[in-house]
C-alpha positions in Angstrom: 0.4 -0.9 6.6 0.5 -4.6 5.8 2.2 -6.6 3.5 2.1 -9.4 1.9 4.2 -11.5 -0.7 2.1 -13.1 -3.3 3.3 -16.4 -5.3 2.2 -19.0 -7.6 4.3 -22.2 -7.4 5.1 -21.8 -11.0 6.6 -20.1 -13.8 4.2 -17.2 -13.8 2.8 -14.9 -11.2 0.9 -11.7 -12.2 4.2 -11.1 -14.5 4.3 -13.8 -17.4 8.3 -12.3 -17.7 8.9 -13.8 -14.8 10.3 -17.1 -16.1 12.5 -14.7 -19.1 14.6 -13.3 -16.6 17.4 -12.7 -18.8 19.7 -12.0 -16.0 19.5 -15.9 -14.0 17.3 -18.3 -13.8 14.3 -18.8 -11.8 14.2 -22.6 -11.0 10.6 -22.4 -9.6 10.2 -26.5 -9.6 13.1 -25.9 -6.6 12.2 -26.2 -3.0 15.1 -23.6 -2.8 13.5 -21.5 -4.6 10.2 -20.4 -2.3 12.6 -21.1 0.8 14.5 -18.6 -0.6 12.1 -16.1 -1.0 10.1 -16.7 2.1 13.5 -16.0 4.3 13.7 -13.0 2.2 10.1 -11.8 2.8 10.7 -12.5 6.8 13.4 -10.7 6.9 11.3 -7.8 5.4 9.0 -8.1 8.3 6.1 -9.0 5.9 3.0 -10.0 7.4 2.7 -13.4 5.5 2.8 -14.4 1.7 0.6 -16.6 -0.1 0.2 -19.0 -2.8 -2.2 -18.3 -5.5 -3.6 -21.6 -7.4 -6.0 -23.2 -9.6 -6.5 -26.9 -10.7 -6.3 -26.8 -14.4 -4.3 -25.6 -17.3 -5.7 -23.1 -19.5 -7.3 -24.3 -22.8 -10.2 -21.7 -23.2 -8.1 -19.6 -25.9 -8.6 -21.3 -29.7 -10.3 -24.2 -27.3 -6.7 -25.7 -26.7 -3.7 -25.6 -24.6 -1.3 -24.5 -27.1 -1.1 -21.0 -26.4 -0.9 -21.6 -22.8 1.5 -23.9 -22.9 3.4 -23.0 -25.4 4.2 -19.0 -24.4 3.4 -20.5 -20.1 0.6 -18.8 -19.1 -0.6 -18.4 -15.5 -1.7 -22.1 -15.8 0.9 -23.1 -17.8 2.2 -24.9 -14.3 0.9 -24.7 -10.8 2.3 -27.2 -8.3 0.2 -27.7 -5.0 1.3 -25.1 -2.3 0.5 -26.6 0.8 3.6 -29.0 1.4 5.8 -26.0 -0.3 3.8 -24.1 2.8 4.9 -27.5 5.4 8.6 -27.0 4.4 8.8 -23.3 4.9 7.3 -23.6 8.2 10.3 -25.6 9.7 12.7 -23.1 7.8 10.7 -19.6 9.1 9.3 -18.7 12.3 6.9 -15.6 12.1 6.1 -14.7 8.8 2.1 -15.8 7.8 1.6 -19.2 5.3 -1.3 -18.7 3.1 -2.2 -21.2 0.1 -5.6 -21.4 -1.9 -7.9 -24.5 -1.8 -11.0 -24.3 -3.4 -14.9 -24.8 -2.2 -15.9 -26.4 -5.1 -13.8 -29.0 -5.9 -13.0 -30.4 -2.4 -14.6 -31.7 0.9 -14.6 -29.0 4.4 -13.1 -32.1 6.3 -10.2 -32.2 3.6 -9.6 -28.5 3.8 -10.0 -28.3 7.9 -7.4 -31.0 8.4 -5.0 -29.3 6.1 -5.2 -25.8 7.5 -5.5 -27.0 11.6 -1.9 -29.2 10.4 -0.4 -25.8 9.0 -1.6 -23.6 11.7 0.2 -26.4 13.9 3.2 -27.0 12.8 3.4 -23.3 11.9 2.7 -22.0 15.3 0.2 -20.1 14.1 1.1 -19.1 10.9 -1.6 -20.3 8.4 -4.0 -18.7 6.1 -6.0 -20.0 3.9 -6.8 -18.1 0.7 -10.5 -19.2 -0.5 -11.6 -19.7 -3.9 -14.7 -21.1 -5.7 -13.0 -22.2 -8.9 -13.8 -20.6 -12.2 -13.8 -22.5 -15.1 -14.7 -25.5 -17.1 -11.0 -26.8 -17.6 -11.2 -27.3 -13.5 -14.6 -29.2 -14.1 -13.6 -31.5 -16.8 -10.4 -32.5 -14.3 -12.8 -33.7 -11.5 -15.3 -36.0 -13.7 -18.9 -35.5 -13.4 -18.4 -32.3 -11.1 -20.8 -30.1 -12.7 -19.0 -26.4 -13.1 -21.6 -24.6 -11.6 -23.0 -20.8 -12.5 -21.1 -18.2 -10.7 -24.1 -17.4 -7.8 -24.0 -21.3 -6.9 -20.3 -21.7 -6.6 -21.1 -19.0 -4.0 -23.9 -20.7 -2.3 -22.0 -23.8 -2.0 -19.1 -21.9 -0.8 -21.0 -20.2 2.5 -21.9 -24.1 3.0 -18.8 -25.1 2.7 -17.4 -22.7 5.3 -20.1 -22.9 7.8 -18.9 -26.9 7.7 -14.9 -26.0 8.3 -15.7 -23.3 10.8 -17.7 -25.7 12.6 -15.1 -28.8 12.1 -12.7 -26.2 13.8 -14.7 -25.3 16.4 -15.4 -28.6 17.3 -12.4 -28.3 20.1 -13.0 -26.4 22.7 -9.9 -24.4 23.6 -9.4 -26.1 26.9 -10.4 -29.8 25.6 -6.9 -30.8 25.2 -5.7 -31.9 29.0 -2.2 -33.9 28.1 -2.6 -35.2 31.3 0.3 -37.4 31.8 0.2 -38.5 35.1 -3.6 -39.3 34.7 -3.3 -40.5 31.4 -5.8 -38.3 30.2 -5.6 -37.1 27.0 -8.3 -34.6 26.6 -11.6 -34.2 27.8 -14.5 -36.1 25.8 -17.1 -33.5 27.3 -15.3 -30.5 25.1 -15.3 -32.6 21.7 -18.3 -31.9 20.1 -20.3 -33.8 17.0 -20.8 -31.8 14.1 -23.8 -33.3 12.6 -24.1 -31.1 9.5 -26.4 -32.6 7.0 -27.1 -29.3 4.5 -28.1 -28.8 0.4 -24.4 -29.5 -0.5 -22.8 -31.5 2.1 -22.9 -33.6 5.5 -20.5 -34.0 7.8 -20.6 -35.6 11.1 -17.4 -34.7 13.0 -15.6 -33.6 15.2 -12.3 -33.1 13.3 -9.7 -35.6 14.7 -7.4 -32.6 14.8 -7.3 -30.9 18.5 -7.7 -26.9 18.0 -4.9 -25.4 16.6 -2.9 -22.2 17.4 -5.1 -19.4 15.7 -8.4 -21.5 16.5 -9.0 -21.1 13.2 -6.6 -19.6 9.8 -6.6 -16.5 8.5 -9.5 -16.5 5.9 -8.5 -14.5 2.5 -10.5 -14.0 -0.1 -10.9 -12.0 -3.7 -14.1 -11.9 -4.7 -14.5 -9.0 -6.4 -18.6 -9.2 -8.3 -21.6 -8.1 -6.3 -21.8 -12.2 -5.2 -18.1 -12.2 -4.3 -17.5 -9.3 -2.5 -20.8 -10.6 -0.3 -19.3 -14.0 -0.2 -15.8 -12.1 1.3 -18.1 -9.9 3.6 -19.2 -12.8 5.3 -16.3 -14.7 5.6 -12.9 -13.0 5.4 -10.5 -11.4 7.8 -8.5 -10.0 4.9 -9.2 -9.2 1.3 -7.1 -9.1 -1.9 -8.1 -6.7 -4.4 -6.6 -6.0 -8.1 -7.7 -2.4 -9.2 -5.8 -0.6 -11.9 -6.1 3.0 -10.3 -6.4 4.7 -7.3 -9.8 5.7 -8.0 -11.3 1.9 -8.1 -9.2 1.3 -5.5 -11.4 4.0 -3.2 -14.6 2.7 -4.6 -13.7 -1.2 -3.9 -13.0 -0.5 -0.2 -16.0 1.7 -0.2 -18.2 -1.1 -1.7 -16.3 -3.5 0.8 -16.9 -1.5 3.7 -21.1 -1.3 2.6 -21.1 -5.1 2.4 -19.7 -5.6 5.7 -22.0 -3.9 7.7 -24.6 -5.5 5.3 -23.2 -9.0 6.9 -23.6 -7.9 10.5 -19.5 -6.7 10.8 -17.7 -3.5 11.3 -16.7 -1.6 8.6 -13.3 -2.6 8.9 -13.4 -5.7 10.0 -11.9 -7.2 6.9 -8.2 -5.8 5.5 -7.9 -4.5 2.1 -5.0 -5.1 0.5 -4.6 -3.7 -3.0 -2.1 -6.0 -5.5 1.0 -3.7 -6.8 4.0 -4.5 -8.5 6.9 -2.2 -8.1 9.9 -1.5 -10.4 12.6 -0.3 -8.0 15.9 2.1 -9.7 18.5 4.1 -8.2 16.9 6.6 -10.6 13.3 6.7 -12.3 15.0 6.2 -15.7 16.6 3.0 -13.9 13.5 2.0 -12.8 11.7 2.6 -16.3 14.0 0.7 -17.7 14.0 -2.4 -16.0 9.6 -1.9 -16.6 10.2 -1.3 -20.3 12.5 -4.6 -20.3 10.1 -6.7 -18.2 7.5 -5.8 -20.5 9.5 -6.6 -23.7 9.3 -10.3 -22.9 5.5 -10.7 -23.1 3.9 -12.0 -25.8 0.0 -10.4 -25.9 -1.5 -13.7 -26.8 -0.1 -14.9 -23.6 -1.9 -12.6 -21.9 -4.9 -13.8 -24.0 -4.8 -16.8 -22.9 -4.7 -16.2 -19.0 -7.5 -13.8 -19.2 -10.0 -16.4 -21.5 -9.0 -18.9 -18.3 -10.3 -15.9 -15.9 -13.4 -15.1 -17.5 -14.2 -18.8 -18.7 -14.6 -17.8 -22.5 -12.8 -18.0 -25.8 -11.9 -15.1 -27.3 -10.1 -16.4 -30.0 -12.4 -15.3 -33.0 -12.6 -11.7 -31.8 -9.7 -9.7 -34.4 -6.6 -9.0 -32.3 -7.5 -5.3 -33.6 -11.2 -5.2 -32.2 -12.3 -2.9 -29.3 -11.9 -4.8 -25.7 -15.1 -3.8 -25.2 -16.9 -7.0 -27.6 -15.7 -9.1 -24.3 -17.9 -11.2 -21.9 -17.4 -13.6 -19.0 -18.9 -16.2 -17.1 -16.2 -16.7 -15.3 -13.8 -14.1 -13.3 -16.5 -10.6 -13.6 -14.5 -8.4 -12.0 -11.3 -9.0 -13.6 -12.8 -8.2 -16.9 -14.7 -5.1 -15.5 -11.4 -3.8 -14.3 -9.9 -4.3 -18.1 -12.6 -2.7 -19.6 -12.3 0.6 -17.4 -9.2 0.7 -18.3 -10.5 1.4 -21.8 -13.2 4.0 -21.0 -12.8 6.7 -23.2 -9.4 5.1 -25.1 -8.9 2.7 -27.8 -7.7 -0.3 -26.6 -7.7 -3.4 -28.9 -8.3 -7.1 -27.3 -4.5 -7.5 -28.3 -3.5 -4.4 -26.1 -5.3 -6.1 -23.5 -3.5 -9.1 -24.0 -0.2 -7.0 -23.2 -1.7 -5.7 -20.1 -3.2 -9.3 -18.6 0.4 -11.0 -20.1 2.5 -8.1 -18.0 0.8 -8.0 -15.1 -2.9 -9.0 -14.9 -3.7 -5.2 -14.1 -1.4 -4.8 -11.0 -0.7 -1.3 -10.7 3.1 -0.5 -11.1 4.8 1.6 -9.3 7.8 2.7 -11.0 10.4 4.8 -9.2 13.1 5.3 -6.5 12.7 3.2 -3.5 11.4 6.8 -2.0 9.6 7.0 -5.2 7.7 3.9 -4.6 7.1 4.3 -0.7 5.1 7.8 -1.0 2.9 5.8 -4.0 2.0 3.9 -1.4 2.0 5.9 1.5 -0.9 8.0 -0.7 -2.6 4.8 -1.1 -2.9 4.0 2.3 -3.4 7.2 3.7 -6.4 8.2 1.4 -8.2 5.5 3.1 -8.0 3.3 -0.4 -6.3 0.4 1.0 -4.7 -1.4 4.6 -1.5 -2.5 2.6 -0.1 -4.2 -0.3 -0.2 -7.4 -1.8 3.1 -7.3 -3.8 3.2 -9.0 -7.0 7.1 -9.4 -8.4 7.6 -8.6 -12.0 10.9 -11.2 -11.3 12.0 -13.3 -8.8 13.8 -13.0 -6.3 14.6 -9.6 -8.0 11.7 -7.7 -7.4 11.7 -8.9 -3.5 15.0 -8.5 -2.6 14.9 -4.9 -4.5 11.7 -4.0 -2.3 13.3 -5.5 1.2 16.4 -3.8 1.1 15.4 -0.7 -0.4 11.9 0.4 0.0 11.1 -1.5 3.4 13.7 0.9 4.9 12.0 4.2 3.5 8.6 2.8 5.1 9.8 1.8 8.6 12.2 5.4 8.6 8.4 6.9 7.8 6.9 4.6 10.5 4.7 3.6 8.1 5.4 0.0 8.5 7.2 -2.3 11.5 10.4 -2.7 12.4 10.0 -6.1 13.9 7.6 -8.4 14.5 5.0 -8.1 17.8 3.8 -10.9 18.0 4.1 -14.5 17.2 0.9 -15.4 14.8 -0.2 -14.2 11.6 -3.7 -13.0 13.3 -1.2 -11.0 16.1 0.5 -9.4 12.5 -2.8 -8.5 11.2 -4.2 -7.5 14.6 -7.2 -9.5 14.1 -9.0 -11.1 17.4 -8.1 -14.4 18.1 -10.8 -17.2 17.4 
């Protein structure tokens, strides 16, 4: 299976606890920090971790920030990942470097130079987790950027990426010569023009970036609506999913599997990997405990607030006490969807689903033994529901060092996960073809 280590450079990930941690604390403005933890992920042999992001702090709940920044919601704080991503590259050596840049507020020249400078000075390493941007608080930061409707963020997206892809391709693999004793450089002949002049953008090219390592990164995405999950079909090597049960786990990588073919690829073309956050005990009670504890430390209206950024609408006047099901979204479909079948057939109040967005934004918890936690996933992966994990720490370092040194072990004794690593690129983890 394949893991991965999933971050925001913040207070918050999927847990909003994580900044409580009554037992240190987690100085997540720290360089330290994220070096920390990506050392600590290598050393678990993890294919790569990435950096969730967004570009706005959350004001849809009561139409103002004060929720969000007074309880820290998932946008409470979110520093810019990529030069966190530079500094762990000269600190790490094989584990993958993902970060999120979106489509709609940014040029494909910006984004290509970024991610051929990563995949450089990474060796190979980079990833770059794509995202159209959801809501209006993004818009308003960018001026007259229109926020567009969900199906045109899309459509400017497939733009967008037919730009970078060309921008990377625009160095052929042998252009760069280094001749010294000639004083050639490169060859002019394999530098090609761009020319793109489309709905959305023009770009002339080439890049002024030779091609890098990978030829291209590692393209993750998380569309999960009918649009998205096309959108991910088309472009992505690997794809994140959050699905609160086993069961819409099987149906997403069914669903994912259809739209592949539907875009030309083999069903498996893309990697699933399904979002979990384990709670890790030398007994279950242990383990129970330190969930119950986590758990303690979320405020639902927190959670409110994160999930009115994700779905783009205010939820403020619905009654804490009314059904879940009075909710609707322009923003973040699937998220929502998820919530709501969560509720099929149960009575679950939108402050219930504040809890469940505020402790973990729907990640599955597995909650056990390290054995305990390795046969959850073990099921997962060999039911055919999922390649791997993307795991989501309810605190930090403490979830990851828990999972490394416990569960990692029960997984590699299993051979159900490597020992060391192969290879020296984050496409050579993922054994994905190089471009």
């Amino acid at each position: 299976m394949h893991l991965c280590g999933f971050l925001i450079a913040g207070p918050v990930v999927h847990s909003h606890a994580i900044w409580r941690n009554p037992k240190h604390r987690t100085d997540f403005f720290s360089l330290g920090h994220y070096v920390g933890i990506a050392r600590l992920l290598e050393r678990g042999k993890f294919d790569f971790m990435f950096f969730a992001d967004r570009l706005a702090i959350a004001d849809r709940y009561g139409a103002s920030h004060e929720t969000g920044i007074r309880h820290a919601d998932q946008d409470a704080t979110r520093m810019d990942p990529v030069p966190i991503l530079g500094a762990i590259a000269a600190v790490t050596n094989r584990i993958g470097l993902g970060a999120t840049r979106s489509t709609t507020y940014d040029a494909p020249y910006n984004i290509a130079r970024e991610f051929a400078t990563l995949d450089h000075i990474s060796a190979g390493r980079a990833a770059w987790n794509v995202v159209t941007s959801m809501n209006d608080g993004e818009a308003l930061n960018y001026g007259d950027v229109p926020h567009l409707g969900h199906d045109d963020r899309y459509d400017r997206g497939d733009e967008f990426m037919e730009v970078a892809f060309g921008l990377w391709d625009s160095w052929d693999k042998d252009a760069l010569l280094l001749d010294r004793e000639n004083g050639i450089y490169a060859d002019p002949g394999k530098v090609h023009y761009l020319n793109h002049k489309g709905r959305w953008f023009q770009s002339r090219g080439p890049l002024n970036i030779p091609r890098s390592p990978q030829g291209r990164p590692v393209i993750i995405q998380a569309g999960s609506s009918g649009r998205g999950k096309a959108f991910a079909a088309r472009w992505s090597e690997v794809i994140f999913a959050l699905q609160p049960s086993l069961e819409r786990m099987r149906a997403f990588k069914s669903d994912v599997a259809t739209a592949l073919v539907d875009a030309g690829r083999t069903p498996d073309a893309s990697k699933v990997l399904m979002a979990i956050m384990p709670f890790i005990g030398e007994s279950r009670a242990e383990a129970e405990e330190k969930r119950d504890l986590h758990d303690s430390l979320v405020n639902p209206l927190v959670g409110l607030s994160t999930l009115a950024a994700h779905a783009n609408a205010d939820f403020s006047h619905f009654s804490l006490e009314e059904s879940v099901e009075q909710l609707q979204s322009s923003g973040s479909q699937g998220n929502l969807a998820a919530l709501k079948s969560i509720a099929a057939g149960k009575s679950i109040t939108i402050a219930d689903a504040g809890r469940i967005y505020g402790q973990g934004v729907m990640c599955p918890r597995l909650v056990g033994t390290a054995k305990d936690v390795a046969e959850q996933m073990a099921e997962i992966v060999t039911s055919g529901a999922s390649d791997g994990f993307v795991v989501s720490p309810a605190f930090l370092p403490d979830t990851f060092e828990d999972f490394v040194g416990k569960v990692v072990p029960v997984l590699q004794k299993n051979g159900l996960f490597r020992s060391e690593y192969e290879g020296g690129t984050l496409r050579s983890h993922l054994g994905l073809v190089a471009t």
